[in-house]
C-alpha positions in Angstrom: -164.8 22.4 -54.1 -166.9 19.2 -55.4 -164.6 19.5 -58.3 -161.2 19.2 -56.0 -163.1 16.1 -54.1 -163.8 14.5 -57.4 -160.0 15.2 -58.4 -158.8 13.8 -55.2 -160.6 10.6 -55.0 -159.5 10.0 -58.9 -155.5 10.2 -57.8 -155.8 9.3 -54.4 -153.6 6.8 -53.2 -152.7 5.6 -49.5 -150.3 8.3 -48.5 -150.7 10.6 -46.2 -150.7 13.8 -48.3 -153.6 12.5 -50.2 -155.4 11.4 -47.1 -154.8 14.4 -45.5 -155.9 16.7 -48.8 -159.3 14.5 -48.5 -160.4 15.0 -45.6 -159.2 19.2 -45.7 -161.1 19.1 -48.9 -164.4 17.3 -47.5 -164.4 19.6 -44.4 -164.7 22.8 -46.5 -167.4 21.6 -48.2 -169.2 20.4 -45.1 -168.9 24.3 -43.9 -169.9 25.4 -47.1 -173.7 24.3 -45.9 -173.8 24.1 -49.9 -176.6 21.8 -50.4 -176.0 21.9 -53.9 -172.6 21.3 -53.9 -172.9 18.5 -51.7 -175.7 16.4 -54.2 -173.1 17.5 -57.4 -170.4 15.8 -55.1 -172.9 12.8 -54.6 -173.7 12.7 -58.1 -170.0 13.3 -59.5 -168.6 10.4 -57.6 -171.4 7.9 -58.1 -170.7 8.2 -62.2 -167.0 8.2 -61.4 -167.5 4.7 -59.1 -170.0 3.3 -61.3 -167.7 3.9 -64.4 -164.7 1.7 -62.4 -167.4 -0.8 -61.4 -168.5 -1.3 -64.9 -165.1 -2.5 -65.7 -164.9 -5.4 -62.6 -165.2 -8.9 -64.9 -166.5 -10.4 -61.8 -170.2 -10.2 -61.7 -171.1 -11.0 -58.6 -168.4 -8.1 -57.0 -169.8 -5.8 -59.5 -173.4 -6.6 -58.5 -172.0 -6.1 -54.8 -170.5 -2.9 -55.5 -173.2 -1.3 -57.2 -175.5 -2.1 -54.6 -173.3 -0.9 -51.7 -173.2 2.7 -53.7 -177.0 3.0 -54.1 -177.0 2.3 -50.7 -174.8 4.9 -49.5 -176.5 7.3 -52.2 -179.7 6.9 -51.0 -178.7 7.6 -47.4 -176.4 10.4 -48.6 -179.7 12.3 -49.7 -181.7 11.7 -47.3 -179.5 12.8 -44.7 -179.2 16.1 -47.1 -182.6 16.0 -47.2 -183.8 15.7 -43.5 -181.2 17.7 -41.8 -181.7 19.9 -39.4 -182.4 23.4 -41.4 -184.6 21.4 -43.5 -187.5 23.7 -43.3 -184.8 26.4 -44.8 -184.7 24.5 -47.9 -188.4 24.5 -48.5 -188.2 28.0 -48.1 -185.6 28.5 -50.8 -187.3 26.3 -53.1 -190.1 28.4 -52.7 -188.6 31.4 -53.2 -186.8 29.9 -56.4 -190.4 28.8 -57.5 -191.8 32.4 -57.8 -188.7 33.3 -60.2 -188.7 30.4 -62.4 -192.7 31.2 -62.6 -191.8 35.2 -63.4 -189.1 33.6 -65.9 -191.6 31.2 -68.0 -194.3 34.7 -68.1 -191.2 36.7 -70.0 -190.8 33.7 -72.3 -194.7 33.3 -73.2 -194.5 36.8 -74.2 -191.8 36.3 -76.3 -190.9 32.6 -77.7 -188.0 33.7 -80.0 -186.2 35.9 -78.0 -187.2 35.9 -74.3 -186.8 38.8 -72.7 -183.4 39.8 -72.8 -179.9 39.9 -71.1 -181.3 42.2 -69.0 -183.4 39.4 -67.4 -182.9 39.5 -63.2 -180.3 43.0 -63.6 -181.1 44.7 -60.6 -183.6 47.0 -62.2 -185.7 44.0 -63.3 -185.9 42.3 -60.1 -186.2 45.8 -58.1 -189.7 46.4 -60.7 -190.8 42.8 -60.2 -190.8 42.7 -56.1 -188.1 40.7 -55.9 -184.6 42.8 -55.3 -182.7 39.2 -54.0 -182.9 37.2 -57.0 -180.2 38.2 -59.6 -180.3 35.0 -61.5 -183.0 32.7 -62.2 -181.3 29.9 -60.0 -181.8 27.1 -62.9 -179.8 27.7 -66.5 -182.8 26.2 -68.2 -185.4 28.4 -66.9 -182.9 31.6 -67.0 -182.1 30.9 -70.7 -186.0 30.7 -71.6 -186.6 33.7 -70.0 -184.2 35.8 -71.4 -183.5 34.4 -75.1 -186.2 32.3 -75.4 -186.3 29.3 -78.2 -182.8 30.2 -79.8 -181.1 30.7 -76.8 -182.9 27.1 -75.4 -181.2 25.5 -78.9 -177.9 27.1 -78.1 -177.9 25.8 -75.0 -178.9 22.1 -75.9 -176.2 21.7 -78.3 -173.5 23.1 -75.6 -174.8 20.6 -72.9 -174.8 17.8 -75.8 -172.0 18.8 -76.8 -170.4 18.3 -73.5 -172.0 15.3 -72.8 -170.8 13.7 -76.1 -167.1 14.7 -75.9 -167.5 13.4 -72.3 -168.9 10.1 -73.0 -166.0 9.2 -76.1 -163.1 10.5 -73.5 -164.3 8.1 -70.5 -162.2 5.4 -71.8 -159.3 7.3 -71.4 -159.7 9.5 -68.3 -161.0 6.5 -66.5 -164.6 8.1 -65.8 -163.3 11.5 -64.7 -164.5 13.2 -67.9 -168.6 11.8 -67.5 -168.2 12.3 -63.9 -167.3 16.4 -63.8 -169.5 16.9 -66.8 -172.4 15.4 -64.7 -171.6 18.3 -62.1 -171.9 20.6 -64.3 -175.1 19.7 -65.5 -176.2 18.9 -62.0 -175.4 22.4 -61.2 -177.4 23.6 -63.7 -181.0 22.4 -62.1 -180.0 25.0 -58.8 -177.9 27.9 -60.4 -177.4 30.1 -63.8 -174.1 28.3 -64.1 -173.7 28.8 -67.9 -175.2 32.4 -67.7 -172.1 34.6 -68.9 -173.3 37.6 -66.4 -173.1 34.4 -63.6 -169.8 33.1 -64.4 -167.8 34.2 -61.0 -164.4 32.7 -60.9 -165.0 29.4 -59.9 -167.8 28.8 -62.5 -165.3 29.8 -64.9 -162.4 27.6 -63.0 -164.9 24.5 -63.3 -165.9 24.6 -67.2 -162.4 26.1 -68.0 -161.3 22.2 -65.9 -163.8 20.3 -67.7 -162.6 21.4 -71.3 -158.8 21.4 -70.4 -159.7 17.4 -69.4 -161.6 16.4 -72.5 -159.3 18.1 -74.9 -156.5 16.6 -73.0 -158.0 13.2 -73.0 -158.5 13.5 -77.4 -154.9 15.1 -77.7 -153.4 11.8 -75.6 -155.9 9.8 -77.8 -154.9 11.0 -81.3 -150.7 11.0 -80.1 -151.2 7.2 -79.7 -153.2 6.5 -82.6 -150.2 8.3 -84.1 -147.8 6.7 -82.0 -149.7 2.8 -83.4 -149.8 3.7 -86.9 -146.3 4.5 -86.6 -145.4 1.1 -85.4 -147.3 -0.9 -87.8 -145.8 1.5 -90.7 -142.6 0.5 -89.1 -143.1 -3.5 -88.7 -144.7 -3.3 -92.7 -141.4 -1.7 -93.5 -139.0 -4.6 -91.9 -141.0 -7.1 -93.4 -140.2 -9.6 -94.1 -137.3 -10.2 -92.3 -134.0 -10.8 -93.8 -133.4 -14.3 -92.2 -136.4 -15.8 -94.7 -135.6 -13.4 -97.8 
């Protein structure tokens, strides 16, 4: 849902479908009590604005702008942050804290490999005490646990990956590449996002979105690269002109 948001403020326009698609889409999300969802929504559109405000010649607006949007970020989490089932969120963290611990003990026994896929299957966490955690609930302390140092490497040059093919396509998808990458990585401090056994449909919907839009933005890239050599092929070709032959 913090991916249709995102999508939605990139396109939207003063009409009343796209207001209307806003606030549907922001309502759902607010019901989602998705904490989670709601700081990758913060985070998404703060790289999206900042990218836009980064292009403003004026100083003094940009300055403005990029003060009003820390602003509203900073007030963003703390409402998050102070609601009222803020005492639930200490007791997830806490509860997330005992896996990530039981995570880092399966990779000190085994640097290389970790543990295994097998890390947080329902027999594991059924032997360990702990029959509600099925993921470690951060990618980074899942893939330690269970495939230990190669699996960390694999990782890093995914998310680097990403992060670089992001960065060279923000020109021409206008921020919207660095800003649903950032999501992604943002997601990955909370949940196993990456973790293939973790990959419910809308995991897969997201990163399956987030490729489609950087390989989109190099095809459009490399079609008017072609498109400019054409032309100056084409101007070498009529020169010079026949009037000064």
């Amino acid at each position: 849902m913090a991916l249709l948001v995102i999508y939605i403020v990139y396109t939207f326009s003063l009409k009343w479908k796209d207001i209307f698609s806003l606030v549907f889409a922001l309502t759902v999300l607010l019901w989602s009590q998705s904490k989670t969802s709601w700081l990758a929504l913060l985070i998404g559109i703060s790289v999206l604005l900042l990218y836009r405000i980064s292009n403003i010649k004026n100083r003094a607006a940009r300055y403005a702008s990029l003060l009003t949007i820390l602003t509203v970020l900073i007030l963003s989490v703390s409402a998050i942050r102070f609601s009222a089932d803020d005492i639930k969120i200490d007791e997830t963290f806490t509860g997330r804290s005992v896996v990530w611990e039981q995570s880092l003990q399966e990779y000190k026994k085994n640097n290389l490999g970790g543990y295994g896929p097998e890390l947080w299957s329902e027999n594991y966490a059924n032997d360990q005490g702990l029959p509600w955690a099925t993921q470690a609930h951060n990618q980074w302390y899942q893939t330690l646990g269970s495939s230990g140092n190669i699996g960390m490497i694999g990782l890093l040059v995914y998310t680097l990956t990403l992060t670089f093919m992001a960065v060279s396509c923000a020109k021409n998808t206008r921020g919207l590449s660095l800003a649903v990458v950032s999501i992604m990585l943002s997601r990955s401090f909370t949940e196993s996002s990456f973790q293939i056994s973790s990959l419910d449909i809308s995991n897969v919907a997201f990163q399956v979105s987030a490729c489609l839009i950087i390989m989109n933005s190099r095809r459009s890239s490399l079609i008017l690269s072609g498109i400019r050599l054409k032309m100056l092929q084409n101007n070498k070709k009529a020169w010079p002109p026949e009037s000064i032959k």
